[in-house]
C-alpha positions as CSV (number, residue, x, y, z in Angstrom):
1,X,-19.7,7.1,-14.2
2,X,-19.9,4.6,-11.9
3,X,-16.3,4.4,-10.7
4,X,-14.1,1.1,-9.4
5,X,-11.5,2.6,-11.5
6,X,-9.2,3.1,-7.8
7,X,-9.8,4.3,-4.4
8,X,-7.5,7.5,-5.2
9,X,-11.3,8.8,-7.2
10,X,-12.5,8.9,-3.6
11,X,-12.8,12.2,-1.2
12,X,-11.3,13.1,2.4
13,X,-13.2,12.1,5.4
14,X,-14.8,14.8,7.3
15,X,-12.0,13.5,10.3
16,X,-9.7,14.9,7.7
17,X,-10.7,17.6,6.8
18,X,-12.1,19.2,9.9
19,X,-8.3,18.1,11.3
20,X,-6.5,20.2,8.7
21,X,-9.1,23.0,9.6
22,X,-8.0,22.7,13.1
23,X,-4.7,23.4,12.0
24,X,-5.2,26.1,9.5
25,X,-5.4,29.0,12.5
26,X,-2.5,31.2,13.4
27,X,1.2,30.6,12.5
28,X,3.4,27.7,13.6
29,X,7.3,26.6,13.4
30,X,8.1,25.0,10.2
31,X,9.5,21.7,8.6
32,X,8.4,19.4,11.3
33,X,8.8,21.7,14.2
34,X,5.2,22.1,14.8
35,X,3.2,20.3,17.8
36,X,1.8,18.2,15.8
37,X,4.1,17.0,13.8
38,X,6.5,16.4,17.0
39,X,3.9,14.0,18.5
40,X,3.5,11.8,15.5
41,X,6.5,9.6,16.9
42,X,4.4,9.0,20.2
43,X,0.8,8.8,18.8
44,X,2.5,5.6,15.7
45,X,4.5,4.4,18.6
46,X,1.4,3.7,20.8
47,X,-0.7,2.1,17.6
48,X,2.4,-0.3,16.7
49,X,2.9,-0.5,20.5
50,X,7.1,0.0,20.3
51,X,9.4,2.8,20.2
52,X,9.5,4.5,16.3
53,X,10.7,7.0,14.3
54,X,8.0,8.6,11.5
55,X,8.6,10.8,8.6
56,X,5.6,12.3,6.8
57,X,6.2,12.6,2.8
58,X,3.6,13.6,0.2
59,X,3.4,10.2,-2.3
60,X,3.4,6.9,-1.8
61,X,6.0,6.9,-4.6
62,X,8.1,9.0,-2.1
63,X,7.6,6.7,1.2
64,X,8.4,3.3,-1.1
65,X,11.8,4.5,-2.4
66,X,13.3,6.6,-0.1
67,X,12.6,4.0,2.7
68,X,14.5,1.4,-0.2
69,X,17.2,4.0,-0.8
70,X,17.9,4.2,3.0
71,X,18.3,0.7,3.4
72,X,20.3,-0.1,-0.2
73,X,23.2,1.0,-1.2
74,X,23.8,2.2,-4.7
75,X,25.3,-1.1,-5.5
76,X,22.7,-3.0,-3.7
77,X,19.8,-5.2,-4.5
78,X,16.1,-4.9,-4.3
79,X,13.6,-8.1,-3.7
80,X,10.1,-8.0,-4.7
81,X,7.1,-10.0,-6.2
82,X,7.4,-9.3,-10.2
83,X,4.0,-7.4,-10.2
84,X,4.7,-5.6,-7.0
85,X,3.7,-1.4,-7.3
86,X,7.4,-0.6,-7.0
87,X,8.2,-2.8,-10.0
88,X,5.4,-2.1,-12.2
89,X,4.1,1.8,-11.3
90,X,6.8,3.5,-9.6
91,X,8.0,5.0,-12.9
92,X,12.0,4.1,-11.2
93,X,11.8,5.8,-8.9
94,X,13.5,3.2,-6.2
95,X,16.4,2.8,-8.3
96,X,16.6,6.5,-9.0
97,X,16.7,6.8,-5.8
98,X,18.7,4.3,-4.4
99,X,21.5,5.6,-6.6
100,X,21.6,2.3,-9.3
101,X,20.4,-0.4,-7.3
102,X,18.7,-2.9,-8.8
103,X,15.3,-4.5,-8.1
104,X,14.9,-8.4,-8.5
105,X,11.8,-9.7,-9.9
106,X,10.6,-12.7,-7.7
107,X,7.4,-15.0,-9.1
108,X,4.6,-16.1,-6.7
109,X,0.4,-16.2,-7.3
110,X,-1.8,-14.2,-6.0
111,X,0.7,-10.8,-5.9
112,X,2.9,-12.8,-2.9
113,X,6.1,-13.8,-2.2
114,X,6.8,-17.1,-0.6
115,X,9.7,-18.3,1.3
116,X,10.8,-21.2,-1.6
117,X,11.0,-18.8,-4.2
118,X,12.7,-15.9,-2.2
119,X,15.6,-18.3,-1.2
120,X,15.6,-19.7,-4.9
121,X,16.2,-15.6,-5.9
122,X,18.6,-15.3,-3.2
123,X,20.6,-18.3,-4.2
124,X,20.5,-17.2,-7.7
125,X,21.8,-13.8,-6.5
126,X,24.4,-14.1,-4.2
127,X,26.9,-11.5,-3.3
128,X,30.4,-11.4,-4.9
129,X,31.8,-8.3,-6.3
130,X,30.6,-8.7,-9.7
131,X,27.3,-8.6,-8.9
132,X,24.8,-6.6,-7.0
133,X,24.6,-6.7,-3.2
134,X,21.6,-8.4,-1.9
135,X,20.3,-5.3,0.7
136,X,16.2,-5.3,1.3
137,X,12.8,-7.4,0.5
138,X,9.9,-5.2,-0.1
139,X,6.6,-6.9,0.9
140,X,3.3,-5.6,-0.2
141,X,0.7,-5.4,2.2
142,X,-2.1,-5.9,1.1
143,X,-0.8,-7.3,-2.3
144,X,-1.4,-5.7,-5.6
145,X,-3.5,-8.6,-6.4
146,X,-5.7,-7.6,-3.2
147,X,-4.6,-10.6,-1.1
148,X,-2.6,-10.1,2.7
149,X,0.3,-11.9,3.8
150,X,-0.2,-14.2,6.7
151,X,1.2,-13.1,10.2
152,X,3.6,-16.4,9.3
153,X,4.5,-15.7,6.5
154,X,5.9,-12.0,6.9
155,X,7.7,-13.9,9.7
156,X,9.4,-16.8,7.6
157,X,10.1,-14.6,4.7
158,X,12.0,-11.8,7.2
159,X,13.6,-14.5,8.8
160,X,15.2,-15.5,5.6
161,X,15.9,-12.7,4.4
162,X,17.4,-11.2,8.0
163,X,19.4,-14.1,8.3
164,X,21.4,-13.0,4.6
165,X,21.4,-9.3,6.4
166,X,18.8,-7.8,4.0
167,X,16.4,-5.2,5.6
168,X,12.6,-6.1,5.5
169,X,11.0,-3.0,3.8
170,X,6.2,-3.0,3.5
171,X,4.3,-1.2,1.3
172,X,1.5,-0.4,2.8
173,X,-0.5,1.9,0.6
174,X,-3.6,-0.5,2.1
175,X,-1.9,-1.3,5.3
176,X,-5.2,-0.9,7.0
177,X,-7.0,-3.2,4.8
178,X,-4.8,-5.3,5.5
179,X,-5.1,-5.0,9.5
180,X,-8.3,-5.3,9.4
181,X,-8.6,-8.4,7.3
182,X,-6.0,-10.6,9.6
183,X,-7.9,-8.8,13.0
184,X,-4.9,-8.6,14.1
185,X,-3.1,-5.7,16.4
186,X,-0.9,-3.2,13.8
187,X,2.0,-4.5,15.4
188,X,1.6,-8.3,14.7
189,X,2.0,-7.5,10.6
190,X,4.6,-5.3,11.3
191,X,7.5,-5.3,13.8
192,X,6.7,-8.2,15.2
193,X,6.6,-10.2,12.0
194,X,10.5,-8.3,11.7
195,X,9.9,-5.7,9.3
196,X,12.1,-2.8,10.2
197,X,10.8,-0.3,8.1
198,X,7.4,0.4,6.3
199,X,5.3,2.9,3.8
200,X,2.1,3.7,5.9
201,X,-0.2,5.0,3.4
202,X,-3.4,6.8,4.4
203,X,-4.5,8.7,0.9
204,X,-6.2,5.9,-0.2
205,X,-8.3,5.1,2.5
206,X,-10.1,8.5,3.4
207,X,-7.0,11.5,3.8
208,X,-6.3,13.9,1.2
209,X,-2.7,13.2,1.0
210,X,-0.9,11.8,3.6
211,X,2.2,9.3,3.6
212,X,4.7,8.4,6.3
213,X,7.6,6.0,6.8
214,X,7.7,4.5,9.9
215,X,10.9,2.9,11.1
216,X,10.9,0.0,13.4
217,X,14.7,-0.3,13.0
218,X,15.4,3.0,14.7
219,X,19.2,2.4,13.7
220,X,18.3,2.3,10.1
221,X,16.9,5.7,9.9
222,X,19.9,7.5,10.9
223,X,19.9,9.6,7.1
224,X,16.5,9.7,5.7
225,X,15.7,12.9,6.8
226,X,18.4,14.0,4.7
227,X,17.5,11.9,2.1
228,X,14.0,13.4,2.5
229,X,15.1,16.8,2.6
230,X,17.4,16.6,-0.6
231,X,14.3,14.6,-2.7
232,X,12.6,17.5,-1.9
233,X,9.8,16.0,0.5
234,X,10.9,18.1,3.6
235,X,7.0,20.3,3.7
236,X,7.1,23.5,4.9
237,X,3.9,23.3,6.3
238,X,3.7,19.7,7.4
239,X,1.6,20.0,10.1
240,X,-1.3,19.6,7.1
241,X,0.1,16.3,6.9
242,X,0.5,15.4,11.1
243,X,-3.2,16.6,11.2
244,X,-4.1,14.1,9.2
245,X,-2.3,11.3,10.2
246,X,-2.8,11.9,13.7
247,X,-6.8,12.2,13.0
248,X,-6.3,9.3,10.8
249,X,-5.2,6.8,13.8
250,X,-6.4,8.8,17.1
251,X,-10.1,8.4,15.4
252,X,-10.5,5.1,14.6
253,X,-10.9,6.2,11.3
254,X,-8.4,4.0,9.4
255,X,-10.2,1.0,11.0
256,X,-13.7,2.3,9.6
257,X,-13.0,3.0,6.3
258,X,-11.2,-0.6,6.0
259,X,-13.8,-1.9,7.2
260,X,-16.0,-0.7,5.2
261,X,-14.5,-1.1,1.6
262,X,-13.3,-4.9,2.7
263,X,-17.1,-5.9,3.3
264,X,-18.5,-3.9,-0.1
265,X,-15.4,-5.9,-1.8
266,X,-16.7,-8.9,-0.5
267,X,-20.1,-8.9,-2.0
268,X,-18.6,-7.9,-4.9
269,X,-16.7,-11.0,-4.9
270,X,-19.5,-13.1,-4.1
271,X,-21.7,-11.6,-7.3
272,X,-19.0,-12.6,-9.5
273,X,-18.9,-15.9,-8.5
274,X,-16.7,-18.4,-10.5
275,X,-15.1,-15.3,-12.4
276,X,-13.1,-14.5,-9.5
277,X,-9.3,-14.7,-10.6
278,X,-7.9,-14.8,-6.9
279,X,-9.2,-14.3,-2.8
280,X,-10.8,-11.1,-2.2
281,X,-8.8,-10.0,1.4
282,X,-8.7,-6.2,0.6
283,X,-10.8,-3.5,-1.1
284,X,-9.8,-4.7,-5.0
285,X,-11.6,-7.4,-6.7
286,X,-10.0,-9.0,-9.8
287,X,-12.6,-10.8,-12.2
288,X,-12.4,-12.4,-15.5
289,X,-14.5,-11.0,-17.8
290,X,-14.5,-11.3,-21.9
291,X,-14.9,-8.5,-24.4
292,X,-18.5,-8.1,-24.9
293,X,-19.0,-8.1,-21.0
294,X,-16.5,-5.6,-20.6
295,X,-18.4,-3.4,-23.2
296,X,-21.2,-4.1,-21.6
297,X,-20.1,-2.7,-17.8
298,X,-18.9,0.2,-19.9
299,X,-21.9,1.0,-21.5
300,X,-24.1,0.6,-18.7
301,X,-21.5,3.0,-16.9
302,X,-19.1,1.1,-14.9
303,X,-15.5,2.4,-14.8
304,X,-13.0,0.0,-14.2
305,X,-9.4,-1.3,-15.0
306,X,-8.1,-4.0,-17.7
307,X,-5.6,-5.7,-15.8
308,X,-2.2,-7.6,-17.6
309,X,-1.3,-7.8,-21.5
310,X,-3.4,-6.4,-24.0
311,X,-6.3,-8.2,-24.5
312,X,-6.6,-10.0,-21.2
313,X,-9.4,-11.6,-19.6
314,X,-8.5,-10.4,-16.2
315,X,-9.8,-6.9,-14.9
316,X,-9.3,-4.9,-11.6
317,X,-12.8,-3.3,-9.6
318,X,-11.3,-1.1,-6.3
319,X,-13.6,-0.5,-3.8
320,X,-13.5,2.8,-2.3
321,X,-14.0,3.9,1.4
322,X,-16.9,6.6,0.4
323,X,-18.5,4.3,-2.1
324,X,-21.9,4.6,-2.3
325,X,-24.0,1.2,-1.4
326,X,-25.9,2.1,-4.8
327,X,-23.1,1.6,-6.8
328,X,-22.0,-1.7,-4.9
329,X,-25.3,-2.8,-5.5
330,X,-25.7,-1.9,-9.3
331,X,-22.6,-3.5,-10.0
332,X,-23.4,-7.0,-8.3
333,X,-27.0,-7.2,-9.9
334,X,-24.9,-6.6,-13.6
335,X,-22.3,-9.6,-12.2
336,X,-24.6,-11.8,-10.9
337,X,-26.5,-11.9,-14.9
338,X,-23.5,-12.5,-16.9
339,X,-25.8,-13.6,-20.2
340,X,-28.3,-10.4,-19.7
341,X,-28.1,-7.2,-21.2
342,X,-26.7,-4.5,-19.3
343,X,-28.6,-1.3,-18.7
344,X,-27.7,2.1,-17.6
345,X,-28.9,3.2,-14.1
């Protein structure tokens, strides 16, 4: 197969792995109280350039709703774009959870939220005690849809929503992407822009498994460790995790690998031409495509994902960091001859 099916197909970098080899000698304090885990607070608070607190988790599942459940209360309510990940593939677990907080669908192209139609959900939603408590807005960045909010944008939509008290929660399974795309410093998308607490996700973009929740809002993290702890994400042996993390930023690496799969995305995009359903800003290219060139992708070997209802036009090709050119290659060749049969390699 010739797989753009998602970037969770791809292996660890050697960083990675020769990082949790480095760690895999001898015996060390548990839960956290290892040296590595103890310096990820000063090695995140030297990339975002401000004082934090991190956490280190397993999932990206994990990292999206315990940082929501720490910021909502059980009664509370949860903003997000309608197709954001923790609407669509979180399985619940935010409002699980959060305790029975509910999460407000909020419509906007491209994957994004903008600022009219967050105030227009906030003014349908306001806070009286019948109704849910408006508590956080969850960005995604990079969006499900592959495209990154502007450094204004965060900005403006935090502003609203800090000015109705609501915390500003990102998502950043492709955080990185997203860096890279705005050239911007890691702080400028973040804390600055006044998101006080975010998902930093590293699995998909060369570790083998490595989450964290940074907090940028060092009041707000007063309870998630016990959160984590009871949700069962306090790791014994979490100095696998640091390892990673810490190779993950002290290497560059998370600025290579972005790198990369942006620009292999990008010719991508350029093959399919007119097809393209939206920007291409990230590593995930979303093309329209009818049935019989669909089957034909397929048969010539090409794994990738139909994308909305049944029957849609619209499918989803993720680029990932240890792609080979080949495949980038193969793939743009079969886009650029929409009318010609499609071989196998």
């Amino acid at each position: 197969m010739i797989r753009f099916l998602s970037d969770n197909t791809a292996g660890a970098s050697a960083e990675i792995t020769d990082a949790i080899l480095a760690v895999n000698r001898g015996r060390e304090p548990p839960y956290g109280d290892d040296p590595w885990s103890k310096r990820l607070d000063q090695v995140f608070g030297e990339f975002f350039d401000t004082e934090v607190r991190v956490f280190t988790v397993a999932t990206g599942t994990a990292a999206n709703a315990l940082a929501l459940a720490t910021v909502t209360p059980p009664y509370g309510a949860i903003f997000a774009h309608e197709e954001a990940h923790v609407i669509r593939d979180e399985g619940g677990a935010p409002e699980f959870f959060c305790g029975g907080a509910r999460l407000i669908t909020i419509p906007g192209r491209h994957g994004k939220v903008t600022a009219e139609n967050l105030t227009r959900a906030l003014e349908s939603n306001p806070p009286t005690v019948h109704t849910v408590q408006p508590a956080a807005l969850t960005l995604t960045q990079a969006s499900e849809f592959g495209t990154v909010y502007r450094l204004a944008e965060i900005a403006t939509l935090a502003e609203i929503a800090h000015a109705r008290r609501l915390a500003v929660h990102m998502d950043g399974a492709r955080f990185a992407n997203a860096v890279v795309t705005l050239d911007c410093h890691p702080g400028a998308t973040t804390w600055r822009a006044g998101v006080d607490v975010l998902s930093f996700g590293a699995t998909k973009n060369g570790a083998l498994g490595a989450e964290a929740v940074v907090f940028f809002d060092l009041k707000r993290a007063s309870d998630f460790e016990l959160r984590r702890k009871s949700a069962g994400h306090l790791l014994s042996k979490s100095r696998y995790v640091a390892a990673q993390l810490l190779a993950y930023i002290e290497s560059g690496l998370w600025r290579r690998n972005a790198e990369r799969t942006n620009e292999l995305a990008q010719r991508i995009g350029a093959a399919a031409a007119e097809r393209l359903l939206g920007p291409v800003e990230a590593n995930e290219v979303f093309i329209e495509l009818d049935e019989e060139e669909k089957r034909k992708l397929r048969h010539a070997g090409f794994e990738f994902s139909d994308w909305g209802a049944e029957r849609s036009s619209a499918t989803r090709f993720v680029v990932s960091w240890d792609q080979p050119e080949e495949d980038v290659r193969a793939l743009c060749a079969a886009l650029s001859r929409p009318g010609a049969r499609l071989s196998r390699r």
